[in-house]
Backbone as a chain_set.jsonl record, in Angstrom:
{"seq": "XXXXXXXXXXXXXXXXXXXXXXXXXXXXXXXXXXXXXXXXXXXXXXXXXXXXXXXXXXXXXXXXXXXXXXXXXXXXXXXXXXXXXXXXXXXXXXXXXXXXXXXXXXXXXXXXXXXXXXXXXXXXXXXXXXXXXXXXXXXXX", "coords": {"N": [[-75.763, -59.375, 40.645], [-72.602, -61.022, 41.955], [-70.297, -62.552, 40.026], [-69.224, -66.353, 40.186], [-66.066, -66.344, 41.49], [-63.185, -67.852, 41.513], [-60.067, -69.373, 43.229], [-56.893, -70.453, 43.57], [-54.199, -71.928, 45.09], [-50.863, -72.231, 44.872], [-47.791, -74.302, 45.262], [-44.602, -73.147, 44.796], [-42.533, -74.019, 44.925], [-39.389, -74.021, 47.194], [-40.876, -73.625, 49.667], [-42.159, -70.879, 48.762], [-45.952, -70.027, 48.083], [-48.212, -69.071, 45.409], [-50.846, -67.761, 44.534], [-53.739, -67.727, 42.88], [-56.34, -65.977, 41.146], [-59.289, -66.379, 39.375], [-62.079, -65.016, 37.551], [-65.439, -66.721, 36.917], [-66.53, -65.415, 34.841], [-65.029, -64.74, 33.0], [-64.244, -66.61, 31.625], [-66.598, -67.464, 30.514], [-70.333, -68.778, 31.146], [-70.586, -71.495, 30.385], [-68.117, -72.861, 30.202], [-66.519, -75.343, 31.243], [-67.669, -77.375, 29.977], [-67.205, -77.88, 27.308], [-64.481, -79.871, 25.944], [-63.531, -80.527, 23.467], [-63.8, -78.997, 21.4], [-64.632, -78.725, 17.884], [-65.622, -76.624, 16.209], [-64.953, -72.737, 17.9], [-65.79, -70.095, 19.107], [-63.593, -68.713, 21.34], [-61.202, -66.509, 21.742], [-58.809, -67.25, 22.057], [-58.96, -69.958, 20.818], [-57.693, -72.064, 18.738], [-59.719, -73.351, 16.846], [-61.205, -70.787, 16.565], [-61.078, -68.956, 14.231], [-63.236, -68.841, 12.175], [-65.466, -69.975, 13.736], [-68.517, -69.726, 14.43], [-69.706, -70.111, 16.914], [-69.624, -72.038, 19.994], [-68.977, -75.253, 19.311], [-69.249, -78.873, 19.53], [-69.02, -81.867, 18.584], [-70.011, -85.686, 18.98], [-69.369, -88.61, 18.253], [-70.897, -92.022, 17.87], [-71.381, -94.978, 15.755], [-74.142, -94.562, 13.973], [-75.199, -92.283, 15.374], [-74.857, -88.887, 16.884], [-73.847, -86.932, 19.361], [-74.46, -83.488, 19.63], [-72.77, -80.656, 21.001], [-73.854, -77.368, 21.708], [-72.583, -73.807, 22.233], [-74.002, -70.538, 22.012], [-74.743, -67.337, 21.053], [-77.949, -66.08, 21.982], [-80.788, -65.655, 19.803], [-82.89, -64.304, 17.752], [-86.158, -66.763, 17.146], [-84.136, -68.925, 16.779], [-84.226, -71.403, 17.979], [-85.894, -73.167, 16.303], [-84.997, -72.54, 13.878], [-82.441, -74.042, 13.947], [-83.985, -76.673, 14.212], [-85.511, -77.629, 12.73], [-83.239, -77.04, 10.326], [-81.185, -78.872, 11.07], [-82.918, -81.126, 10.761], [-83.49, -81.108, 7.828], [-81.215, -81.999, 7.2], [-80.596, -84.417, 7.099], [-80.966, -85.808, 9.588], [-82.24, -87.067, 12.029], [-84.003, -85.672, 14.862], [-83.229, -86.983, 18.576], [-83.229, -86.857, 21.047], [-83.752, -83.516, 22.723], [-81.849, -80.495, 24.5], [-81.848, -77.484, 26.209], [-80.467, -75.057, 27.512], [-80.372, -71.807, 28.948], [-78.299, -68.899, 29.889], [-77.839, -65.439, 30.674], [-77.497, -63.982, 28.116], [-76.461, -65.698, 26.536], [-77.414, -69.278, 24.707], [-77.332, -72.947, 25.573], [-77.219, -75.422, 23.787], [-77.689, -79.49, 23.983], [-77.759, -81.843, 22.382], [-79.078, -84.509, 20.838], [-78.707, -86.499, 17.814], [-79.639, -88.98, 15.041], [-77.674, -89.902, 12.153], [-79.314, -90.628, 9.587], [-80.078, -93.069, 6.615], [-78.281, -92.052, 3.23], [-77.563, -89.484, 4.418], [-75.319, -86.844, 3.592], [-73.319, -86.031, 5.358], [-71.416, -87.745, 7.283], [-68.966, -87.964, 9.625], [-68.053, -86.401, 12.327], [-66.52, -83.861, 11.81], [-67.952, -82.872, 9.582], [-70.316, -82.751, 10.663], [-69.809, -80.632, 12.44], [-69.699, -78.695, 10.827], [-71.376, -78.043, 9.548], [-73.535, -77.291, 11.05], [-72.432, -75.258, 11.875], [-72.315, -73.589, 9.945], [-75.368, -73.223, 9.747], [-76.035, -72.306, 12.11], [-74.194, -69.438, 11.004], [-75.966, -68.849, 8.955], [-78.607, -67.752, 10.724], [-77.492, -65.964, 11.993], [-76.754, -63.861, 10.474], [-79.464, -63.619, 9.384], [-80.432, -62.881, 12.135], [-79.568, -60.284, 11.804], [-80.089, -58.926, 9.516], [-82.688, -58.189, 9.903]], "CA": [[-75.127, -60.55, 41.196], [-71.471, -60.607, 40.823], [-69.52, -63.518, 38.99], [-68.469, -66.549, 40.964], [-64.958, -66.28, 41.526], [-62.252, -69.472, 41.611], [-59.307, -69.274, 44.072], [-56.031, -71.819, 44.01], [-53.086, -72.0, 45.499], [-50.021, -73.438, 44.301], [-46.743, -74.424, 46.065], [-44.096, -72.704, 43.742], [-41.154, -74.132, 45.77], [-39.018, -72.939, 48.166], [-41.904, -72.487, 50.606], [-43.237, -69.915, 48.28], [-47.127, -70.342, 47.238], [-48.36, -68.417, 44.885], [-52.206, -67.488, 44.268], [-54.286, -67.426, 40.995], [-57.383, -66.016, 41.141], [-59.818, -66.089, 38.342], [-63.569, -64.99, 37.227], [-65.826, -67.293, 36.173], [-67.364, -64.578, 33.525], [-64.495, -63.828, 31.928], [-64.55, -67.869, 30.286], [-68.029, -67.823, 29.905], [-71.19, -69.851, 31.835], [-70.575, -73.092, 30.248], [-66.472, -72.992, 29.787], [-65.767, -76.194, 31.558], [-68.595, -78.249, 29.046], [-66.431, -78.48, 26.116], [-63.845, -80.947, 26.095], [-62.513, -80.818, 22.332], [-64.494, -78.186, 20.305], [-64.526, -78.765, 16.255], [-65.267, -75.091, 16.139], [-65.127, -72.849, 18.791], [-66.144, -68.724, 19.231], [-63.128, -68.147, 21.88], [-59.915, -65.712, 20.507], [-57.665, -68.546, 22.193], [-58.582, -71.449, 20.317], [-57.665, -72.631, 17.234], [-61.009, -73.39, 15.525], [-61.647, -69.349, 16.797], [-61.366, -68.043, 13.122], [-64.513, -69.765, 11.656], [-66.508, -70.301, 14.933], [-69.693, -68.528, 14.941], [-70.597, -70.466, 18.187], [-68.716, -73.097, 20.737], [-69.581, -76.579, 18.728], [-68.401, -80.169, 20.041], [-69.657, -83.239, 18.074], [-68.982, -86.823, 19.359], [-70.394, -89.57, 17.102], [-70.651, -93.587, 18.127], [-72.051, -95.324, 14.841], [-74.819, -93.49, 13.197], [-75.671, -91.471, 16.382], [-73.823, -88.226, 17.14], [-73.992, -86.268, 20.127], [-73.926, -82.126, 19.502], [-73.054, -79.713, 22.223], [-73.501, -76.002, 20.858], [-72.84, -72.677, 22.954], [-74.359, -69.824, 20.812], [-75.379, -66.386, 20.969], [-79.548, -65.858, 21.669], [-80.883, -64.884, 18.341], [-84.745, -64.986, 17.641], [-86.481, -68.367, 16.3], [-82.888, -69.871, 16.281], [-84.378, -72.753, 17.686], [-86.814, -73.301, 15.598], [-84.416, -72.634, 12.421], [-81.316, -74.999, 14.12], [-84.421, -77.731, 14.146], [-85.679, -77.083, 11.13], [-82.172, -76.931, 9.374], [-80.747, -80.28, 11.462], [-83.954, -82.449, 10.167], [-83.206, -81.23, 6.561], [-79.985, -82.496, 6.899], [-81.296, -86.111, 6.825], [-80.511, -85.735, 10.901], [-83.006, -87.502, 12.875], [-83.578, -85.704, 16.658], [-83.671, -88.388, 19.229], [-83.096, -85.784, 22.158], [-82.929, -81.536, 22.932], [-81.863, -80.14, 25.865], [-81.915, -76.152, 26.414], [-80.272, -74.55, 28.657], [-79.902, -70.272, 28.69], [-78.211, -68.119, 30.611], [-78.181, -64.573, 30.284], [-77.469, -63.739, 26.237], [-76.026, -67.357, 25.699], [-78.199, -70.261, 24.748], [-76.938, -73.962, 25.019], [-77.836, -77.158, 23.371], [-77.535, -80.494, 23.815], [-78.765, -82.356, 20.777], [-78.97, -85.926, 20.129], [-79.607, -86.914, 16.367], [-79.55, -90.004, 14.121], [-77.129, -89.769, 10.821], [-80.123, -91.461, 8.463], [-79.203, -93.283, 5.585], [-78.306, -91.008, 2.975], [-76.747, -88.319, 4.778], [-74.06, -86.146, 3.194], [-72.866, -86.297, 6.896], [-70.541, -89.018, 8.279], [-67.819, -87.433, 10.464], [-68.22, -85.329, 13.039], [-66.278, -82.357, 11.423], [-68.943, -82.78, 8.342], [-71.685, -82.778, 11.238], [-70.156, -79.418, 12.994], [-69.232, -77.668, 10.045], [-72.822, -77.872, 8.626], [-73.957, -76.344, 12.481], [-71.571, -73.618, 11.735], [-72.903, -72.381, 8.712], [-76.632, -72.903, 10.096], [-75.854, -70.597, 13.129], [-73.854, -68.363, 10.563], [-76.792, -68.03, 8.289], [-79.105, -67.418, 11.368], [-76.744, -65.054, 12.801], [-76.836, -63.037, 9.072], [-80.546, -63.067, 9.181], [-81.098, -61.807, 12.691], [-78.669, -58.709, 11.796], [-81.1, -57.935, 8.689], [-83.926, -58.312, 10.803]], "C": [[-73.699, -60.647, 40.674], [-71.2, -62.202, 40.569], [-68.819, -64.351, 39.857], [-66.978, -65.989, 40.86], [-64.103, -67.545, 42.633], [-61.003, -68.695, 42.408], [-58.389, -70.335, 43.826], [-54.655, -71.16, 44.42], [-51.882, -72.909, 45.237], [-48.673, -73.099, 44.948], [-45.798, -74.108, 44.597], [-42.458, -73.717, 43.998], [-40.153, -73.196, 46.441], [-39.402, -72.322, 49.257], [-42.146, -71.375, 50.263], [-44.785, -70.568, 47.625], [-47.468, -69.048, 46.046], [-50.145, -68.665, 44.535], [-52.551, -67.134, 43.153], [-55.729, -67.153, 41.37], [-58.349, -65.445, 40.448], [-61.601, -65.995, 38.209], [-63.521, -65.97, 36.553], [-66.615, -66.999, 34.735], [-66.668, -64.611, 32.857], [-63.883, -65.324, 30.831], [-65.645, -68.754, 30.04], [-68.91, -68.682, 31.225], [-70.708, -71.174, 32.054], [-68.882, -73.358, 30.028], [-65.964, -74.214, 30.193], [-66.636, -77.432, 30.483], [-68.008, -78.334, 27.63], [-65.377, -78.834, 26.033], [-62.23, -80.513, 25.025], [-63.121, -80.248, 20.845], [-63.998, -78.396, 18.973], [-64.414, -77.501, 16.001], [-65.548, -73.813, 17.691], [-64.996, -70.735, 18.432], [-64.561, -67.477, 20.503], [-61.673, -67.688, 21.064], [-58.959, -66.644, 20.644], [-57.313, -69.738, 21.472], [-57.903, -71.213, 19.002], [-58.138, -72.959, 16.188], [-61.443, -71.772, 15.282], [-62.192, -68.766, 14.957], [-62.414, -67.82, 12.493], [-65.923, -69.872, 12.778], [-67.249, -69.15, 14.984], [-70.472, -68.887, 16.081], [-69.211, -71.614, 18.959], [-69.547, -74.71, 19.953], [-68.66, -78.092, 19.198], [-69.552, -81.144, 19.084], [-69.285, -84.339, 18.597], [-70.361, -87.888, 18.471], [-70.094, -91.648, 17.603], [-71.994, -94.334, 16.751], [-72.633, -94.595, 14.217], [-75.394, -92.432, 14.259], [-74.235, -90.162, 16.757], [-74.507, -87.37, 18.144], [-73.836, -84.584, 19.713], [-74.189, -80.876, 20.861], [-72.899, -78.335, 21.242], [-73.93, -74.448, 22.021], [-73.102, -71.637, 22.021], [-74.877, -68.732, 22.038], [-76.742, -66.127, 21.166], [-79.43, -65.251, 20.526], [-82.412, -65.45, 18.354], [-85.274, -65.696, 16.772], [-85.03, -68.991, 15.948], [-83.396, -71.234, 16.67], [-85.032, -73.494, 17.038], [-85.762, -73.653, 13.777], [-82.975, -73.537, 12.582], [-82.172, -76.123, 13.694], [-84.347, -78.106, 13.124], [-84.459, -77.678, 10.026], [-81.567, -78.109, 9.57], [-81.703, -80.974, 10.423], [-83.791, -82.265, 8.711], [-81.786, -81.75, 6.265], [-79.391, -84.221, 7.01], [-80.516, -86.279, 8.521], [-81.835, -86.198, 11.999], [-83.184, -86.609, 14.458], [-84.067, -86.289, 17.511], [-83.876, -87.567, 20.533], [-82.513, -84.298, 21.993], [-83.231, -80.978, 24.139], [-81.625, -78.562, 25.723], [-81.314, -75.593, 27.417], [-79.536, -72.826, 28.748], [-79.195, -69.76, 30.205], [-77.145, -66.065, 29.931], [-78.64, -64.151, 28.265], [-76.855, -64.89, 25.678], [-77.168, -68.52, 26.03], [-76.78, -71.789, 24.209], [-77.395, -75.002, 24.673], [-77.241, -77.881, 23.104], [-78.46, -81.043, 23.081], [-77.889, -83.582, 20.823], [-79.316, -86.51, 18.855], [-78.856, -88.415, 16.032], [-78.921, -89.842, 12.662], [-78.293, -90.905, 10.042], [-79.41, -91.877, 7.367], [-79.751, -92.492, 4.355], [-77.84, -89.944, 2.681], [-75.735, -88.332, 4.174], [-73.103, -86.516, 4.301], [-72.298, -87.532, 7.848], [-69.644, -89.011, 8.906], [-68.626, -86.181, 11.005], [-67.792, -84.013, 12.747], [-67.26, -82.265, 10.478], [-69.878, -82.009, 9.347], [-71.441, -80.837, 12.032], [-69.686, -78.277, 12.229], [-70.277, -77.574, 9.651], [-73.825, -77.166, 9.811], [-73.793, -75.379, 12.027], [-72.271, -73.005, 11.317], [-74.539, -72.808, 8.73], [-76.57, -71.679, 10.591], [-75.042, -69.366, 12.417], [-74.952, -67.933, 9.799], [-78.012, -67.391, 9.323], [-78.765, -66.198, 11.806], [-76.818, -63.948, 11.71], [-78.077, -62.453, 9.289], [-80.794, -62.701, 10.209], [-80.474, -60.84, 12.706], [-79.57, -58.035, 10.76], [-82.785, -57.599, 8.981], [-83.552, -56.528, 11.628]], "O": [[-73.394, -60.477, 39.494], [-72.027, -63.006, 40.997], [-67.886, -63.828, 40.467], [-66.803, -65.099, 40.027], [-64.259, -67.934, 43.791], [-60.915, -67.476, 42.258], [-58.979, -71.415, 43.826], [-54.214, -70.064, 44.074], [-51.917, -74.132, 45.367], [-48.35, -71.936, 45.187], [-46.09, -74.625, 43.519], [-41.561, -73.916, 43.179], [-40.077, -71.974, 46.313], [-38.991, -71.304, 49.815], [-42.402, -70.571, 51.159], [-44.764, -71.473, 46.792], [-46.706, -68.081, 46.048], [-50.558, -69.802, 44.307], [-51.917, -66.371, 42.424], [-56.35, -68.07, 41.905], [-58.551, -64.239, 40.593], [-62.31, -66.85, 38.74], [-62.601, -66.397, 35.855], [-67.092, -67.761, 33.895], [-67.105, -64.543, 31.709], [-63.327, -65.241, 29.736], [-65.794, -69.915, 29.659], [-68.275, -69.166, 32.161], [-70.475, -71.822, 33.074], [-68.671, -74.462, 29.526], [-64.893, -74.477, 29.647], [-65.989, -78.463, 30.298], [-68.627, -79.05, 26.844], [-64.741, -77.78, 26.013], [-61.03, -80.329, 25.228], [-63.031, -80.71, 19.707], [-62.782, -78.232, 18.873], [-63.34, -77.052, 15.601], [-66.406, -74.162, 18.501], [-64.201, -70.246, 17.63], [-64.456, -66.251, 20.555], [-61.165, -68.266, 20.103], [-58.259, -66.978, 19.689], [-56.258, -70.362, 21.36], [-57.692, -70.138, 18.44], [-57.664, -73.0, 15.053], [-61.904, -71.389, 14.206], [-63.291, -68.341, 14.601], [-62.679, -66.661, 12.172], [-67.118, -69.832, 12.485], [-66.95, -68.018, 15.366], [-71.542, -68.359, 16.383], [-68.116, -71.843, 18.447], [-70.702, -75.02, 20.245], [-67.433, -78.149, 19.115], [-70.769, -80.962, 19.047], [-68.081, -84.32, 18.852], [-71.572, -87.849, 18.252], [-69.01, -92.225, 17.535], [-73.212, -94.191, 16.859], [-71.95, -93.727, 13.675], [-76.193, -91.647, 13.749], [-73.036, -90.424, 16.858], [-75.669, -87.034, 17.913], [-72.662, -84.43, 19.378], [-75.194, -80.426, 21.411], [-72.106, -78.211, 20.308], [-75.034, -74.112, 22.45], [-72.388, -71.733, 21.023], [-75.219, -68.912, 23.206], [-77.061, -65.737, 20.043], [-78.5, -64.549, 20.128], [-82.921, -66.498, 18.752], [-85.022, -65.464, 15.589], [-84.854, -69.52, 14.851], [-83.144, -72.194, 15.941], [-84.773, -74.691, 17.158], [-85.838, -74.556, 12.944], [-82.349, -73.784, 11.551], [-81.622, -76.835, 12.854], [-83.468, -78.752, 12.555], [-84.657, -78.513, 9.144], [-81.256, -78.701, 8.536], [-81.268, -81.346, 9.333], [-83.946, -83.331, 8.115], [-81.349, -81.871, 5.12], [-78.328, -84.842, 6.998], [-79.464, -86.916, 8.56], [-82.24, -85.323, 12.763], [-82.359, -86.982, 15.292], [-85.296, -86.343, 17.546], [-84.97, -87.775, 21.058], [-81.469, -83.898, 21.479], [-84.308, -80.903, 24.731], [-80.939, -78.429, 24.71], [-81.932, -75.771, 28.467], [-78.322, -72.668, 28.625], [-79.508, -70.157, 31.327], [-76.247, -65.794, 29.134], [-79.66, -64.109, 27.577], [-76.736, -65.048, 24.463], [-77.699, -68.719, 27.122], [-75.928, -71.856, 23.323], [-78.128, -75.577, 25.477], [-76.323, -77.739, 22.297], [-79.672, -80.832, 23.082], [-76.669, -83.742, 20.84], [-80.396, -87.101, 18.859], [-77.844, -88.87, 16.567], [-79.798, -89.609, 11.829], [-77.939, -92.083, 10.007], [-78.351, -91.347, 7.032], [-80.936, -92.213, 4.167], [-77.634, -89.39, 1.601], [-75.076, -89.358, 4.008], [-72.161, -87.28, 4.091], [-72.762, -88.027, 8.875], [-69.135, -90.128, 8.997], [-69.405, -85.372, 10.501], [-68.395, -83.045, 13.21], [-67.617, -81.088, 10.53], [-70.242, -80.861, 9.088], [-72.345, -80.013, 12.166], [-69.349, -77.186, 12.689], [-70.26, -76.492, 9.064], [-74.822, -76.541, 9.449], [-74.665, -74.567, 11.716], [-72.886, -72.064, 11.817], [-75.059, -72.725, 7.618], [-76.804, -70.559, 10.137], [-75.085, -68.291, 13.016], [-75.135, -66.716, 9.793], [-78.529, -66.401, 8.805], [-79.632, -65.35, 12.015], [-76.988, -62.858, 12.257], [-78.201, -61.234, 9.406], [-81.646, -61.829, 10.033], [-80.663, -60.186, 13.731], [-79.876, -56.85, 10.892], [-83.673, -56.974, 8.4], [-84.299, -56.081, 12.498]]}, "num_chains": 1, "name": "protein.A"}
C-alpha cells in the first residue's frame, strides 16, 4: 500500500503558483497529533537529542494528559503501566493505537498526593527514561 500523499498549491505572485508535494511517511503516522512535544524522537526538533519517543504532556490541576509516540518493543505496555502507577500516577484512561512498528498512547493519569511529579516536564521526563530503560532492556533481550 503506498503512503498517502498531500498536494498544495501556492500563489507565489506574479501569476506564478508553485506546487509542494509531500509524503505522509516521511513525518510519520501520527505527525499532525503533537502540538508542543516536551521531548520529541524527530532530527528537526529541539527536544530531538534526549527523545527516545514523541512525548506531549498537558496538565489541568492534578490531572495530566500524556500523548506518547514510541517504537513497538515487547511488554512495553505492561512495563509503561507498571512504571506510571509506581510513580504515585493514578490511570484514569488508556488508549492504544498501533500502526505498523509505532505504538501510540493516550494516557490519562491522576498526580496523587505525594508525587515527586508536578509539572509536566517532571511528568515527561520520567516517560523518557521509562521508554529509555525499556528500550535498553528489549536490546539485551
Amino acid at each position: 500500500m503506498e503512503p498517502p500523499v498531500k498536494t498544495a498549491t501556492e500563489d507565489t505572485g506574479a501569476g506564478h503558483d508553485q506546487t509542494k508535494t509531500t509524503s505522509a511517511s516521511s513525518s510519520g503516522p501520527f505527525s499532525d497529533f503533537f502540538a508542543f512535544p516536551q521531548y520529541s524522537n524527530r532530527p528537526t526538533s529541539a527536544a530531538a537529542a534526549e527523545g527516545m519517543a514523541e512525548i506531549e504532556v498537558t496538565m489541568v490541576e492534578s490531572h495530566a494528559s500524556l500523548k506518547i509516540l514510541a517504537k513497538k518493543r515487547p511488554r512495553q505496555l505492561l512495563k509503561l503501566v507498571s512504571s506510571i502507577q509506581s510513580l504515585r500516577l493514578t490511570l484514569l484512561h488508556l488508549n492504544v493505537t498501533t500502526r505498523d512498528d509505532s505504538v501510540l498512547y493516550s494516557i490519562s493519569v491522576k498526580v496523587e498526593e505525594g508525587s515527586q511529579l508536578n509539572t509536566v516536564e517532571d511528568i515527561a521526563a520520567a516517560v523518557n527514561q521509562i521508554l529509555r530503560r525499556i528500550e535498553e532492556e528489549s536490546s539485551f533481550s
